[in-house]
C-alpha positions in Angstrom: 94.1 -63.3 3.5 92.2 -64.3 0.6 94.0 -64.6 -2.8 91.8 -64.8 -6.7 94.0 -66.1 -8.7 91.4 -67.1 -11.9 94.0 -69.1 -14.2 97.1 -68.2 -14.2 98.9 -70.7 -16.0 102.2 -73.1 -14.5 104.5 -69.8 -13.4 101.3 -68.7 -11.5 102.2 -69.7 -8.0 105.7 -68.3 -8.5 104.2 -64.6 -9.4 101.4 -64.7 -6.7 104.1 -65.8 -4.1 106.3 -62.4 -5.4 103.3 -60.5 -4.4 101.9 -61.6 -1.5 105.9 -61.4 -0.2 105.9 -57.9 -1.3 108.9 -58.7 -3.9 106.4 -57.7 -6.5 104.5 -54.3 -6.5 101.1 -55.1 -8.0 99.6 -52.7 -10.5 96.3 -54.2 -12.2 93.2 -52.8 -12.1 89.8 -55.1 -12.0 88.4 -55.8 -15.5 85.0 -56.9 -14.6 82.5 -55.8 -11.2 82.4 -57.9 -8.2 78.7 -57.5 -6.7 77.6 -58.0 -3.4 75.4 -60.7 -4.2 73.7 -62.3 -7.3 70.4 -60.8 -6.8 72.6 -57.3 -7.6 73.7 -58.9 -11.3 71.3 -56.9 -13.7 70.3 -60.3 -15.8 69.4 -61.8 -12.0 65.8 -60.9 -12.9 65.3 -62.4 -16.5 67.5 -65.6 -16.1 67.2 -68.6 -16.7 64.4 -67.0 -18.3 60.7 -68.6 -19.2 59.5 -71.7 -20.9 57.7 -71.0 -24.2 54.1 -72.6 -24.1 53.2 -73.4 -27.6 56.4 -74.0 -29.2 57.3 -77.6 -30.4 60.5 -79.0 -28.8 63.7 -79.4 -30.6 63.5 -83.3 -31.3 66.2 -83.0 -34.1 68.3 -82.1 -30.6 68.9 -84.7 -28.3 70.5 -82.1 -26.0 68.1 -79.7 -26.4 65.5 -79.0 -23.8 61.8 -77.3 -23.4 61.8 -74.3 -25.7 62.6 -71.1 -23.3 63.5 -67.1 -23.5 65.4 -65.3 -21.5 65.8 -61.5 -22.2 68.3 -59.4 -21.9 67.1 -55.9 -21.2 70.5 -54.3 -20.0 70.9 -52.4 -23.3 74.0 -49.8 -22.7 73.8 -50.6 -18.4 76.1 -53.6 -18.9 78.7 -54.7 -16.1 80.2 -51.0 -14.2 77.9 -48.5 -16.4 74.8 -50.9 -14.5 76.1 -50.5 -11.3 77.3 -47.1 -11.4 74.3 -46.1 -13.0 71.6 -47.4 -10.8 73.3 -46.6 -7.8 74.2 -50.2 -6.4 77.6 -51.0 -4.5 79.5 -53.7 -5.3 81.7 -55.6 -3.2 84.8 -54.4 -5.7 84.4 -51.8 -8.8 85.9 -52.1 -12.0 88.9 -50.5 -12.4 89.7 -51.1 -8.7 93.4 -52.3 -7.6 95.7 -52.6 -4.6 99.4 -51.2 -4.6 102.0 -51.4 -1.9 102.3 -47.8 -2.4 100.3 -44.8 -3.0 100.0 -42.5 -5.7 98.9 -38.5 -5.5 97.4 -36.6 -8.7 98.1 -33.1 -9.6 95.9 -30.4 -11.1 94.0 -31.7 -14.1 94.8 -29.3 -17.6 92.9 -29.7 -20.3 93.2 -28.4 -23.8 90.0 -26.5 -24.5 86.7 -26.2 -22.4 85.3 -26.3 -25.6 84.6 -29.3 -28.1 85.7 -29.6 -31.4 87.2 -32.8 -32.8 89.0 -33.8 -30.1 90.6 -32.9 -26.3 93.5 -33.7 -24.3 93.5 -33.7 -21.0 97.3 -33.8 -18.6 97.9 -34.8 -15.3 101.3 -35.5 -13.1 100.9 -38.4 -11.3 103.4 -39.1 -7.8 103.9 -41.6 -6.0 103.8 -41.0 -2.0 105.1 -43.7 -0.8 107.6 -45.9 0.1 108.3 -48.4 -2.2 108.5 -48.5 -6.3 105.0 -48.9 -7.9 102.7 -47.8 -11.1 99.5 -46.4 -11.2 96.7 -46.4 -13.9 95.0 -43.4 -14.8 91.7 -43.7 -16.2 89.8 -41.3 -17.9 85.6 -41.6 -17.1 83.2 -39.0 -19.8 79.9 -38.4 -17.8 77.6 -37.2 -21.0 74.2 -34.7 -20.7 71.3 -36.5 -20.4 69.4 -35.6 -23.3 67.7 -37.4 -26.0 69.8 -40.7 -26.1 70.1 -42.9 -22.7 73.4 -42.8 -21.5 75.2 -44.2 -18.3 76.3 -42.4 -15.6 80.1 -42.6 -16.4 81.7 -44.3 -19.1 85.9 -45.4 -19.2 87.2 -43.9 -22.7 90.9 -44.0 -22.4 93.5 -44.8 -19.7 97.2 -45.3 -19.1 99.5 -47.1 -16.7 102.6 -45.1 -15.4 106.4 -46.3 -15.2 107.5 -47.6 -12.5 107.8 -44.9 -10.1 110.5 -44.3 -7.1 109.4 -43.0 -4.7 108.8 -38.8 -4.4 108.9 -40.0 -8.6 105.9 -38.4 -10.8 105.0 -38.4 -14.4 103.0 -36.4 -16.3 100.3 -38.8 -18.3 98.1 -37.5 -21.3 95.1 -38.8 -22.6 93.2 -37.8 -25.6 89.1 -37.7 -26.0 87.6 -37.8 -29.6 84.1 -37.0 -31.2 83.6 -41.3 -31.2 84.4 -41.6 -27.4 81.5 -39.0 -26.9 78.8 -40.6 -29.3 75.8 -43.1 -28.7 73.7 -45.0 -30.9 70.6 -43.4 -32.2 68.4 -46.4 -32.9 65.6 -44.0 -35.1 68.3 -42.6 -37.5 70.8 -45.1 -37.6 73.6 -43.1 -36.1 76.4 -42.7 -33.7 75.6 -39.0 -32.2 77.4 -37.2 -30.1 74.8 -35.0 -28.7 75.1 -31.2 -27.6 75.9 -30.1 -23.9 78.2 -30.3 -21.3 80.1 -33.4 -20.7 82.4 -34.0 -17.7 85.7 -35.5 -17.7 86.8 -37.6 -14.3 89.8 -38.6 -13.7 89.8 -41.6 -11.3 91.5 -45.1 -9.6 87.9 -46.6 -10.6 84.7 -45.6 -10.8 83.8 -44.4 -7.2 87.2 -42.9 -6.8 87.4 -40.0 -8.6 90.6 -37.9 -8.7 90.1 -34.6 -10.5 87.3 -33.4 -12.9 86.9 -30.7 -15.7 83.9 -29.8 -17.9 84.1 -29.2 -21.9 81.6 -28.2 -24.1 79.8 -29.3 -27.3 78.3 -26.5 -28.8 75.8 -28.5 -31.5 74.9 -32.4 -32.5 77.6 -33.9 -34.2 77.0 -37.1 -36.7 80.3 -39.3 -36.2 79.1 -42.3 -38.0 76.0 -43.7 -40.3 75.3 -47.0 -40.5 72.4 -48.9 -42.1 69.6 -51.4 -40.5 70.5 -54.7 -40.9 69.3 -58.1 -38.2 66.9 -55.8 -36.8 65.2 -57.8 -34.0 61.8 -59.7 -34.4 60.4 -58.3 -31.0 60.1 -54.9 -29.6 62.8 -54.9 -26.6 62.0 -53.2 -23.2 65.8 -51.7 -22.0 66.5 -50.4 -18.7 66.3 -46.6 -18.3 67.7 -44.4 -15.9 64.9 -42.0 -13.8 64.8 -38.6 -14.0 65.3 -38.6 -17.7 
């Protein structure tokens, strides 16, 4: 058995040893993607980047090296929305966590199939199994592709259940506004939440998706303005998805 502990501080050892014993149900969920290998990191191709031929060095800088670039062209495909997006399996997803228990969802209900300001969506969550344990719903928007690049999912809410008994459920509820359904629109300087169909997963992680449901935007809707400020020196080539 293999145990990634990061930094857990003095008390550490105490709470992984409550785990791995089974005195302690765990209940986290991955914040970051583990990939199979570097070469499956989306900034594997740009980094360490180039040397800059041309460019004076930075003598003022004893610690400072040859001039170089490196670019980052991710754009919106950062950490789960690359791997999701471009079809690449990691070794573990985000969102993913073990439990001594498992956890059953009911039907999903949601509040309208049709976008206004805002949706809620309710599901009973149970747990199956033998031994106490919570769960952590989370709530993935898959958005049209239309004019703006989007991902292929994207987490916008999610919730961790009490500590369930066994045969236990609980009804968890999650809400879904105009903001968690709007990009960036670089030309007009604009968080837009575009007309179309968007789908709502309910899932463990990414890959493990529970129960869906569809909703509805009938037109464009402008959530927020904003105005053009550091705008960069160089024209930047960002990944895109095909097909669009």
């Amino acid at each position: 058995m293999q145990c990634l502990a990061w930094q857990p501080g003095q008390e550490g050892g105490n709470s992984i040893a409550d785990i791995l014993s089974g005195k302690v149900n765990p209940s986290g969920k991955l914040a970051t993607t583990f990939p199979m290998s570097y070469s499956d990191v989306p900034s594997a191709k740009t980094f360490p980047g180039r040397e800059l031929s041309g460019v004076a060095p930075m003598l003022s800088n004893p610690f400072g090296g040859k001039p170089a670039e490196a670019v980052y062209d991710e754009g919106i495909f950062v950490g789960y929305r690359y791997y999701d997006s471009f079809g690449i399996k990691p070794a573990y997803d985000f969102g993913y966590g073990l439990s001594y228990t498992t956890f059953s969802y009911g039907p999903l209900k949601v509040s309208s199939n049709k976008f206004t300001d805002k949706v809620s969506v309710n599901i009973t969550v149970q747990n199956t199994g033998r031994v106490p344990g919570k769960e952590v719903v989370q709530l993935y928007v898959s958005a049209p592709q239309k004019k703006l690049s989007k991902p292929a999912s994207e987490l916008k809410a999610f919730a961790k259940t009490r500590l369930l008994k066994p045969g236990e459920s609980q009804n968890v509820s999650l809400v879904i506004t105009a903001k968690d359904l709007a990009s960036f629109d670089t030309s007009s300087s604009s968080w837009v939440a575009e007309a179309g169909t968007y789908t709502l997963n309910i899932a463990a992680s990414p890959s493990d998706v529970k129960r869906s449901a569809k909703v509805e935007l009938a037109q464009d809707l402008i959530v927020e303005k904003t105005k053009k400020v550091l705008v960069p020196r160089s024209e930047l080539k960002e990944l895109q998805r095909s097909g669009r």
